[in-house]
N, C-alpha and C positions, 0 to 999 in steps of 0.2 A: 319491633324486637331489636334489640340491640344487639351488636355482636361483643362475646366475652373475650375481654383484656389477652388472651393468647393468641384469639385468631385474629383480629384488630392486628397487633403484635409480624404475628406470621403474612398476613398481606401487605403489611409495609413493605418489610422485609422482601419480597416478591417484587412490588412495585420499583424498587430500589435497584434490586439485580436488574432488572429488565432495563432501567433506565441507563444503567452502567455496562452490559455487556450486551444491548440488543441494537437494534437499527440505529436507533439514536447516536452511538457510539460514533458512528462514523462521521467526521470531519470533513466537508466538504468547503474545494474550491473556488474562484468563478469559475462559468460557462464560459468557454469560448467555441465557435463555430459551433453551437448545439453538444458539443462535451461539455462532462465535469467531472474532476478526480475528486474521486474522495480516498480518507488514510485511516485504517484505525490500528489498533491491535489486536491479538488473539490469545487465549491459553490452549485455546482447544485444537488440534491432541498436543503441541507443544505450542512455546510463548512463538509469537510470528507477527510479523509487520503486513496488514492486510491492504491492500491500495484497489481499489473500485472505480472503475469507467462506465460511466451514466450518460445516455444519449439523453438529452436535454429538448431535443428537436421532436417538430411535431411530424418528421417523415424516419423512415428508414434509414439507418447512415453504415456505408461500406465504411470499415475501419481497418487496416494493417494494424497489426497491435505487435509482428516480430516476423522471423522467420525461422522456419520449418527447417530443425539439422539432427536428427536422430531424436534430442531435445526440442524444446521451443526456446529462443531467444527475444525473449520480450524487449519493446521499443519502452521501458521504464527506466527513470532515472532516480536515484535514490540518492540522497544529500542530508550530511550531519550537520548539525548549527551549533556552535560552541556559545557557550550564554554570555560570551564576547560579540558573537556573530559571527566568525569565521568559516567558512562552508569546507565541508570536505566529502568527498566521494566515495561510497558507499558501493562495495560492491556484492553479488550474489557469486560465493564462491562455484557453483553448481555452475554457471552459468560463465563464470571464468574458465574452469576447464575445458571446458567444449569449447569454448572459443579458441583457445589457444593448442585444442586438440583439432580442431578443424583447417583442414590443410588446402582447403579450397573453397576457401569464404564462406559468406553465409550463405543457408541454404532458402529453397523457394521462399515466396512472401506467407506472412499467416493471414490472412483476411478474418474477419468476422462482420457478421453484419448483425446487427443493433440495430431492434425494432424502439419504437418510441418510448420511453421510461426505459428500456432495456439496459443490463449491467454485464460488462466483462469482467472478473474478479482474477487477482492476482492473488498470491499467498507467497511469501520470504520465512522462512522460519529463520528466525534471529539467530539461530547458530550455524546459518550460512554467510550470514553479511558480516564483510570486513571494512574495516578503514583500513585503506593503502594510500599511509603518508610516510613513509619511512620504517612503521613500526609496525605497520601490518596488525593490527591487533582486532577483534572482534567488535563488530559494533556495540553490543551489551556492556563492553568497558566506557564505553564513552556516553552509553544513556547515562549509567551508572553518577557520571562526572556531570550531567545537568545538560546536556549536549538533548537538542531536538531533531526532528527527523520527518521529511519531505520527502513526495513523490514529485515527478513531472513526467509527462507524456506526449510527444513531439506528434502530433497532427496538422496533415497542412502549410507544411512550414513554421505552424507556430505551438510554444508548449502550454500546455494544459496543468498546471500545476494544485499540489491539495494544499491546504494550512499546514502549520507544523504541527506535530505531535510530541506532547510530552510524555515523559515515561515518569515522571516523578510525580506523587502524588499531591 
């Protein structure tokens, strides 16, 4: 029995969204030392820059991902790409206040420990992240301008970085 031209229609349609806003979405790195970041983006409940840490490794792996100050201060580094290639720094304003509201450094380490496959998930809602190069302005001005956008994650000594991500369709 064949299926009729609507619902044909509507599971495309299904298979499409799923391919667009599901697992798949996310943009991953290399491994290094048994990590991999991966980057994507969100609507849901606002637009937001999501970046994911994937143990790669076939044991358990102890991870610091920040440290513990009222807030968490996550060890992520977020970076704009001008479609010159220019890089610029990216910051989570949330995460700027408390730092500079913090009068006696950072606080304890965060640990997580990450079973094998296991994922640490971060969330940025794009109306916290700014570019601070003189004009301060919101990251969202500068996807707008064709500008791409990177996570990296210092473990080990060394960083763990995702692909870039575009926001332009």
């Amino acid at each position: 029995m064949e299926c009729p031209i609507p619902a044909r229609a509507c599971l495309l349609l299904i298979a499409a969204a799923t391919s667009l806003f599901g697992a798949d979405a996310i943009r991953w790195g290399e491994a290094v030392d048994g990590l991999q970041l991966g980057i994507a983006a969100t609507s849901s409940p606002e637009p937001a820059l999501r970046v994911v840490l994937k143990n790669t490794s076939a044991t358990v792996q102890r991870v610091p991902i920040g440290h513990d100050d009222h807030d968490i201060f996550y060890n992520v580094q977020i970076t704009a790409r001008s479609p010159r290639g220019d890089e610029l720094a990216v910051f989570d304003l949330t995460t700027l206040r408390q730092h500079v509201s913090s009068c006696c450094g950072p606080g304890p380490e965060k640990i997580v420990w990450l079973d094998p496959g296991g994922v640490q998930e971060f969330t940025y809602p794009l109306s916290q992240l700014f570019v601070v190069n003189g004009t301060d302005a919101p990251l969202g001005k500068f996807l707008k301008q064709g500008f791409t956008v990177r996570a990296a994650f210092q473990f080990r000594d060394k960083a763990i970085v995702s692909p870039d991500l575009s926001f332009r369709k």
